[in-house]
Structures are given as structure tokens and as C-alpha cells.
Rosetta silent file (secondary structure, phi, psi, omega in degrees, C-alpha in Angstrom):
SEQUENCE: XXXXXXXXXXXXXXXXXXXXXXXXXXXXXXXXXXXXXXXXXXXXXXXXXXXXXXXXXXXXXXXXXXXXXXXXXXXXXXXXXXXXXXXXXXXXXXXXXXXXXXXXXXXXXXXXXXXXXXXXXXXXXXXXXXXXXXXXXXXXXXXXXXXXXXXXXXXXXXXXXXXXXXXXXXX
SCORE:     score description
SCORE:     0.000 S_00000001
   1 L     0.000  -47.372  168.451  -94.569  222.911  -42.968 S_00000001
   2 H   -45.154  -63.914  173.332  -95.684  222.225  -46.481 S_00000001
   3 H   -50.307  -26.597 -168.960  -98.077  225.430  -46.750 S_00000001
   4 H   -74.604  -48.489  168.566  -94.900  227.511  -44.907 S_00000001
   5 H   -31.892  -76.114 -149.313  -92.743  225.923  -48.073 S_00000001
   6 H   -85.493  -31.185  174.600  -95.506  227.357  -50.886 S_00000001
   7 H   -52.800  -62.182 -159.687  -96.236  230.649  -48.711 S_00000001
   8 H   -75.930   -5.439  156.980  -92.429  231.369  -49.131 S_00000001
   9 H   -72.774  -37.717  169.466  -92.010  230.422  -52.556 S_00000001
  10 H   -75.043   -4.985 -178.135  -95.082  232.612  -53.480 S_00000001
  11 H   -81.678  -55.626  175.960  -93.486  235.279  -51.234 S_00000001
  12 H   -66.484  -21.489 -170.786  -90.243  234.639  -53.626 S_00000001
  13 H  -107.830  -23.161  177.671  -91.807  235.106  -57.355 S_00000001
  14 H   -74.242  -21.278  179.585  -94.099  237.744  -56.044 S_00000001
  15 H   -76.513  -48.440  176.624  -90.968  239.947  -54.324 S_00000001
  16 H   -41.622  -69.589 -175.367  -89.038  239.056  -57.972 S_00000001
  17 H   -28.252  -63.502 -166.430  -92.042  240.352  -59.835 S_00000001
  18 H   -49.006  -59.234 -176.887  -92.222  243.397  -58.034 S_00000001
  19 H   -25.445 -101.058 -153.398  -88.352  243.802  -58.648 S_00000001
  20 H   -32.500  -45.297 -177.212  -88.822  243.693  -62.191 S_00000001
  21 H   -38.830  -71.478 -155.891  -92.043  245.713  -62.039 S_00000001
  22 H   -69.692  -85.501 -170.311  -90.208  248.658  -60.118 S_00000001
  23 H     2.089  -48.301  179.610  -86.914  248.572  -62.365 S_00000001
  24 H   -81.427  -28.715 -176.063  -88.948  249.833  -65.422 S_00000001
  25 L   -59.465  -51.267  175.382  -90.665  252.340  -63.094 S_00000001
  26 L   -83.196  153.627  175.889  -87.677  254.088  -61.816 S_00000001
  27 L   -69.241  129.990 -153.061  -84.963  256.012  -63.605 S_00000001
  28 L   -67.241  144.460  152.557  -82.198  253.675  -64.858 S_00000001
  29 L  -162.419  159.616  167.069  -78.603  254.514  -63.662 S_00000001
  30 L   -30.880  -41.191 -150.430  -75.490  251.879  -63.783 S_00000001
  31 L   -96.570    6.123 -162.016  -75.978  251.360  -60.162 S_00000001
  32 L  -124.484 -161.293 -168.076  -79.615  250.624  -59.833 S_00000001
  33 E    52.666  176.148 -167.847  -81.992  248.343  -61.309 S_00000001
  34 E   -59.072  153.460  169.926  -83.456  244.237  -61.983 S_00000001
  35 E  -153.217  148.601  165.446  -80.868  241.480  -63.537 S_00000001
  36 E  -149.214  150.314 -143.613  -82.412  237.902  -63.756 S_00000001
  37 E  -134.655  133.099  162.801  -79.485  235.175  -64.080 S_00000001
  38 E  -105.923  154.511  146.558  -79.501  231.331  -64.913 S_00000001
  39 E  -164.207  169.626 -152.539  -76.796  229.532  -63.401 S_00000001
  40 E  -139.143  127.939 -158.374  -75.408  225.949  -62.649 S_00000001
  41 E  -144.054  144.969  168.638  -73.642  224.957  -59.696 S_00000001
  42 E  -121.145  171.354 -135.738  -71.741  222.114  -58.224 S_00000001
  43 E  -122.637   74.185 -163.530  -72.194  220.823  -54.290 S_00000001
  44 E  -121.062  167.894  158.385  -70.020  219.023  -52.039 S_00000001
  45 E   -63.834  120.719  179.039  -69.982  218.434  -48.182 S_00000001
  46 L   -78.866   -8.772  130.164  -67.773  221.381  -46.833 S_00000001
  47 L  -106.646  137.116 -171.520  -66.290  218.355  -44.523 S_00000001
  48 L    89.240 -174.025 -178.914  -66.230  214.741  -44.051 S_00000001
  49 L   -43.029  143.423 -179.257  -66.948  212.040  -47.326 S_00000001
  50 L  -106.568  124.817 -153.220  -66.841  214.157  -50.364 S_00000001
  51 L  -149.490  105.616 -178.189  -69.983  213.811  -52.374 S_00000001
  52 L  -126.666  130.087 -149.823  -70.752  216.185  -55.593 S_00000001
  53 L  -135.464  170.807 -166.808  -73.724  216.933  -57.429 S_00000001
  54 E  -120.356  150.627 -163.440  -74.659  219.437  -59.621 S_00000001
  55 E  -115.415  169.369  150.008  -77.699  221.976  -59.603 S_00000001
  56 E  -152.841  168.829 -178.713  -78.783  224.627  -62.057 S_00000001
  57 E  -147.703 -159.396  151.288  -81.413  227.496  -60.878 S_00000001
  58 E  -144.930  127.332  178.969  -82.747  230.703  -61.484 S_00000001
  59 E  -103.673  150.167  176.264  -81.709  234.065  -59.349 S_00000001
  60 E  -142.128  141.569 -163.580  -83.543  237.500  -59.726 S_00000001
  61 E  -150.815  178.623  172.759  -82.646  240.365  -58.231 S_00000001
  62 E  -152.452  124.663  175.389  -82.907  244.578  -57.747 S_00000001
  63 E   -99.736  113.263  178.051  -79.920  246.690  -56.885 S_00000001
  64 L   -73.055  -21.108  174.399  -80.811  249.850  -54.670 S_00000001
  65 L  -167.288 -165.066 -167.819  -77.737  251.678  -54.794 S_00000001
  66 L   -52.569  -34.495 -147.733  -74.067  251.593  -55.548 S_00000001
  67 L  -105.240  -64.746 -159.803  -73.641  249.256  -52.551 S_00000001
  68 E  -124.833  158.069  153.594  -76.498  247.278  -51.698 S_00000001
  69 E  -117.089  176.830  172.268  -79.281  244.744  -53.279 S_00000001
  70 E  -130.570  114.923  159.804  -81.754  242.244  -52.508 S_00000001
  71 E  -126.567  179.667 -158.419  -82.176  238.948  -54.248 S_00000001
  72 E  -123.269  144.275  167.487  -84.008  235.961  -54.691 S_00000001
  73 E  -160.171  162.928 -157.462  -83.291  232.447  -55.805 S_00000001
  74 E  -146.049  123.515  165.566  -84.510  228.946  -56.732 S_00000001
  75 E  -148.254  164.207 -163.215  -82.229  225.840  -57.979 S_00000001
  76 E  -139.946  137.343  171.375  -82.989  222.198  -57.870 S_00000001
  77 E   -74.429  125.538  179.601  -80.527  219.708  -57.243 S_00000001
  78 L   -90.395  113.264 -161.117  -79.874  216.643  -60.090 S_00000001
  79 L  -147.447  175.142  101.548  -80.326  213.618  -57.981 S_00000001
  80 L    25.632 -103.725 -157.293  -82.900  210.713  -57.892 S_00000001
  81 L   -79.833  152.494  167.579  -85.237  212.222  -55.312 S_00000001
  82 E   -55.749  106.877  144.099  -86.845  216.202  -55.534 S_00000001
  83 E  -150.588  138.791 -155.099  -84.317  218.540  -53.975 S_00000001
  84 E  -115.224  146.871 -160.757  -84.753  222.082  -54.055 S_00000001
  85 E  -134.538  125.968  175.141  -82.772  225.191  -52.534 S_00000001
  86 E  -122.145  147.284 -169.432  -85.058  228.540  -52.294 S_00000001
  87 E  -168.542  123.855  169.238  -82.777  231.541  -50.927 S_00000001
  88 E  -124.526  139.950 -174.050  -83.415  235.250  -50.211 S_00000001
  89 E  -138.013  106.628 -162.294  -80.397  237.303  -50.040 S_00000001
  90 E   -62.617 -179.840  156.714  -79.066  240.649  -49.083 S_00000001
  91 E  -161.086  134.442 -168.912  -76.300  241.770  -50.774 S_00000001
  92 E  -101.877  148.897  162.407  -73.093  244.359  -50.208 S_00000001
  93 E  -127.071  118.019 -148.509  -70.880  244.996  -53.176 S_00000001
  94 L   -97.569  -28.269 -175.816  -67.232  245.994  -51.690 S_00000001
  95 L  -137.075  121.257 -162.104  -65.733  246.800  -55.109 S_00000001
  96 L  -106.100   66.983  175.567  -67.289  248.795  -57.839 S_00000001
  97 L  -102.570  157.221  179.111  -65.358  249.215  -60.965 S_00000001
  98 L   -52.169   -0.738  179.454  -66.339  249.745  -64.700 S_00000001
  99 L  -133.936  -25.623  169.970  -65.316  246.077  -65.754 S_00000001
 100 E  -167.339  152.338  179.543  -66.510  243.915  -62.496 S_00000001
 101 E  -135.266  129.337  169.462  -67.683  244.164  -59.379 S_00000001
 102 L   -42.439  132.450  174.827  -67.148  242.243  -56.018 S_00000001
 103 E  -127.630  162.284  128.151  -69.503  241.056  -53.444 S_00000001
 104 E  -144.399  162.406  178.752  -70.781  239.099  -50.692 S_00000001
 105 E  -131.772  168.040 -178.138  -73.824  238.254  -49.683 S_00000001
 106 E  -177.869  133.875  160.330  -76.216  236.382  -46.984 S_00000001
 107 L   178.727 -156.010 -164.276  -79.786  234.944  -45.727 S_00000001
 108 L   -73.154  150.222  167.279  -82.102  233.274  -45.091 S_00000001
 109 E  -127.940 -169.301  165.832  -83.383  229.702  -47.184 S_00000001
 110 E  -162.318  117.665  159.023  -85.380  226.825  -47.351 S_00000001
 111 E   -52.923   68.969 -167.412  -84.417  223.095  -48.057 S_00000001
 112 E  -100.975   94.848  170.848  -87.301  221.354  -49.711 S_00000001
 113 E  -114.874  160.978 -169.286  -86.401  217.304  -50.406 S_00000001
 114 E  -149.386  114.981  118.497  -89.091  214.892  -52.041 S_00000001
 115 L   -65.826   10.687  155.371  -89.394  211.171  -52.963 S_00000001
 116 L    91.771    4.428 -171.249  -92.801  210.989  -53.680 S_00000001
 117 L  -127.197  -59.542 -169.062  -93.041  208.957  -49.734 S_00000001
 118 L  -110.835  140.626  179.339  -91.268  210.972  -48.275 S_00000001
 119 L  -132.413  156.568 -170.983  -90.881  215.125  -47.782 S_00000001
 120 E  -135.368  124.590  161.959  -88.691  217.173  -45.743 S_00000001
 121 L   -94.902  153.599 -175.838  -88.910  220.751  -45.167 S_00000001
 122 L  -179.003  136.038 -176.114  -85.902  222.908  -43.570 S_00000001
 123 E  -108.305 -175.248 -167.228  -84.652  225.967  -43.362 S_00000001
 124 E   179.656  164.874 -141.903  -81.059  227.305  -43.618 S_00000001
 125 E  -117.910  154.193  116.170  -78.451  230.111  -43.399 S_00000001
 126 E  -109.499  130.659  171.267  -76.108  231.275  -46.627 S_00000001
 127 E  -142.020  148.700 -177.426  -73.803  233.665  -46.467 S_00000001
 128 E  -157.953 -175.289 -162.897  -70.633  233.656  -50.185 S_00000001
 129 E  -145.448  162.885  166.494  -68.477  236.193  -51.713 S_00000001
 130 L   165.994  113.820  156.675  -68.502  236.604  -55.474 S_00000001
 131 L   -48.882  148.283  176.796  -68.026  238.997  -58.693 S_00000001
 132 E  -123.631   83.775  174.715  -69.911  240.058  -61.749 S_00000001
 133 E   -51.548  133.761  178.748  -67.852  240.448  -64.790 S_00000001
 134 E   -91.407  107.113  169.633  -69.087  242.754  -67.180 S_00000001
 135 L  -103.967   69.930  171.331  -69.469  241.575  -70.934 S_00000001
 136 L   106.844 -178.578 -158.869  -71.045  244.748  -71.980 S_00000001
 137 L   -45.777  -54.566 -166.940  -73.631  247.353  -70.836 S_00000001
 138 L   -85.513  -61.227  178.609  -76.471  244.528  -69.699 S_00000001
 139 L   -50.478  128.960 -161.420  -74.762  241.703  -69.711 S_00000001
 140 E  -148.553  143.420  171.351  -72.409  239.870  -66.899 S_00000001
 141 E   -82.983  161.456  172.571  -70.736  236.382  -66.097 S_00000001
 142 E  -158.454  115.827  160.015  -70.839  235.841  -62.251 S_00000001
 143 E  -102.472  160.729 -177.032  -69.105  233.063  -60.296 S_00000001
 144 E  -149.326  147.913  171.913  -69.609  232.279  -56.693 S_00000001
 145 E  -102.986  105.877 -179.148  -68.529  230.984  -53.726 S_00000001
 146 E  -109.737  100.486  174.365  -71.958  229.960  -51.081 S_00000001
 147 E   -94.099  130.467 -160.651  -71.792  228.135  -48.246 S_00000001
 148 E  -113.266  132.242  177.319  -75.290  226.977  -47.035 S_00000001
 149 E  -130.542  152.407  143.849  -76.187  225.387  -43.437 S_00000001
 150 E   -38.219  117.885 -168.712  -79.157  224.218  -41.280 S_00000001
 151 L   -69.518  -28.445  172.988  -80.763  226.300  -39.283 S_00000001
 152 L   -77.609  -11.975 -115.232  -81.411  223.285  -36.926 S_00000001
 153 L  -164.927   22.307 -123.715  -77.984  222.795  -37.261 S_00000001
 154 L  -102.760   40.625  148.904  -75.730  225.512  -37.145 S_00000001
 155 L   -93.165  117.853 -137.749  -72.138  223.844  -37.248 S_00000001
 156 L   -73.808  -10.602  177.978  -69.922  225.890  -39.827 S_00000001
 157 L  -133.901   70.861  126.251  -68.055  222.125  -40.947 S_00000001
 158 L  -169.484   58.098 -175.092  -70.766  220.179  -41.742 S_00000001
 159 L  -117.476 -159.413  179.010  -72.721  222.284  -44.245 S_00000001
 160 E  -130.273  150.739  144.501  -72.360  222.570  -47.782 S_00000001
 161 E   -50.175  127.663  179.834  -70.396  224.125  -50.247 S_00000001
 162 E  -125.376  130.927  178.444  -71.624  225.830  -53.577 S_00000001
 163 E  -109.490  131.654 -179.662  -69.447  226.553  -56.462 S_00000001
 164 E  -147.060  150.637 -178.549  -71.718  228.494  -59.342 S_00000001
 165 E  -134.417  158.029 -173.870  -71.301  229.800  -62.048 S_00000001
 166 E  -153.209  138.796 -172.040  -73.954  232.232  -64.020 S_00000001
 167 E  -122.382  137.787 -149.795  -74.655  234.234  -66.964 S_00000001
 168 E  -152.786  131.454  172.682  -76.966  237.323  -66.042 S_00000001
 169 E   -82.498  104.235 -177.021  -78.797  240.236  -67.241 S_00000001
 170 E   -88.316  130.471 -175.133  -79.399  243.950  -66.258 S_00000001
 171 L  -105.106    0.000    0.000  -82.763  245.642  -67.274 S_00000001
């Protein structure tokens, strides 16, 4: 499970690279090209004891046309023990205006926790909604709404909620 963990993380910086790679290669318009994003997020139990911790990551990404992109992402939870959220994600954008634009998005993850005894591998669903405010040509704020579940485990009230917020770049 461990090697399927580091295949798909080398799977993830090598599809980003490429992004970036291809971005400079093709001819730039508003709707197309790479953005790479920090952002910070907080966590909770979408049901049951309410428990909230806060993350920060990094997402990368390549938008193919007016409508749709594909991105990639990596945040680590701040807890005690190693726990890490890897996420690849398609994404539709339902509203396209000149100051922000609307989304949602969804796919596949992977759940990587660590205590140094013990490790856990796991994979998992996302699917969120969210916008990208524009503060000028490159730049954009972007909050989100994620909800993330187990793949073993596929009951819609007992996953988790992600609230994030991010400040992100277009090349």
C-alpha cells in the first residue's frame, strides 16, 4: 500500500510538472493555462462530535478551456501524528465572468496517516463547489467548500468537511 501511496504522489508532481511545462508551451488566452495556489483549510466531522483542525497545502492546476480543468493537490493536516490528504480533481466552471468565476469540482484521493508505529493508507472520494475572485490579471483569492469520504466507506454523513481558503496564481 505504501509503494501505491509514493507511485501516486510521484504520479501527482509529475502530472503538475507537466501542467506547468505545457502552459508556457501553448498560446496564453484568459481561459487556458497553469495557476499554482497555497491555501489553508479548516476540518470538521460533517456529522456526529464536532472536532476541528486546521490544514494548509499546495494545489496546482491547468485549465483546458472556458469550462473545464484538471488539478492536483497535497495538504497536511496540523495534528500530533502525520496526516496527509493527496487529491486529483476534475473541474467544471458553471459561471465565467470578468471579476470571478464559479465552480465545482470532484475525484479521486488518498488518506495517508503516520505515527512513526503506526501507518494507514486509504483512499477517498471529493466532490465541493467554489469561486475564484479575481484581484487582477494573474492573481485570484479562492474559497471552497470540499467534502471528502472513504472509499471503503461511502456514507455521505460521516465524512468530512473542508472549509479553504487560498490565494492563487495564473501563468
Amino acid at each position: 500500500m505504501t509503494r501505491r501511496i509514493h507511485r501516486l504522489s510521484m504520479t501527482f508532481a509529475a502530472a503538475l510538472f507537466s501542467l506547468v511545462a505545457a502552459s508556457s508551451a501553448l498560446a496564453q488566452s484568459e481561459e487556458r493555462g497553469a495557476t499554482l495556489e497555497l491555501f489553508g483549510s479548516r476540518i470538521q466531522q460533517i456529522e456526529g462530535p464536532k472536532f476541528h483542525n486546521e490544514s494548509y497545502g499546495l494545489r496546482g492546476g491547468f485549465r483546458f478551456s472556458e469550462t473545464w480543468a484538471l488539478e492536483a493537490s497535497v495538504s497536511r493536516l496540523d495534528e500530533d501524528v502525520d496526516v496527509w490528504f493527496g487529491d486529483l480533481s476534475a473541474k467544471a466552471y458553471v459561471v465565467d465572468t470578468s471579476h470571478f468565476d464559479l465552480y465545482a469540482l470532484g475525484g479521486p484521493g488518498v488518506n495517508r496517516i503516520s505515527d512513526g508505529d503506526f501507518d494507514e493508507d486509504e483512499t477517498t472520494v471529493h466532490f465541493g463547489i467554489g469561486a475564484e475572485i479575481h484581484l487582477g490579471q494573474q492573481a485570484y483569492l479562492r474559497p471552497e467548500v470540499r467534502g471528502r469520504w472513504l472509499t471503503d466507506d461511502l456514507e455521505f454523513d460521516r465524512g468530512l468537511a473542508d472549509y479553504s481558503l487560498g490565494i492563487g496564481w495564473r501563468f
